[in-house]
Steps between C-alpha positions, in 0.01 A plus 500: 500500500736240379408131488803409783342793685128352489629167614686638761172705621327185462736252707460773765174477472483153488718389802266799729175285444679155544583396149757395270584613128685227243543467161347229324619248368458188258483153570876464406608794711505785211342852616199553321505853313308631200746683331679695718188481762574324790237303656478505908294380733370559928504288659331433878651308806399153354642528162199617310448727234317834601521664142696511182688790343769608258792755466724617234841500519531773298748789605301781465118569663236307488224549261189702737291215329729214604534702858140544513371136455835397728277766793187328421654133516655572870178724638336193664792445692671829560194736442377745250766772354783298686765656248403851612733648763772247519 
């Protein structure tokens, strides 16, 4: 799975259960990345962070490490193995 693909999955995701997914950003209005990770957040009805998580924006697949801990940062909101037959 790519990294657009995974954040596609997850806006899906994210808009089924009532949430919102945005890129953070600085006090002066800069995205905040690591590199070429891309920091997002969910957020619920009211504006509040639910949970933390980054993506590459590599072009080629995702490392299964960086796509594992990406499944275990989302499975309190989406479920266990919510990657798995999407």
């Amino acid at each position: 799975m790519r990294g657009a693909q995974a954040l596609t999955l997850v806006k899906k995701l994210a808009h089924q259960h009532g949430l919102t997914v945005v890129q953070m950003v600085d006090p002066r209005g800069r995205k905040r990345c690591k590199g070429s990770h891309a920091i997002y957040a969910l957020l619920d009805a009211n504006g509040s962070e639910v949970v933390r998580f980054g993506l590459t924006d590599h072009p080629g697949d995702l490392s299964w490490t960086l796509l594992n801990r990406l499944e275990e940062r989302l499975a309190p909101v989406f479920g266990e193995k919510w990657t798995e037959n999407r």
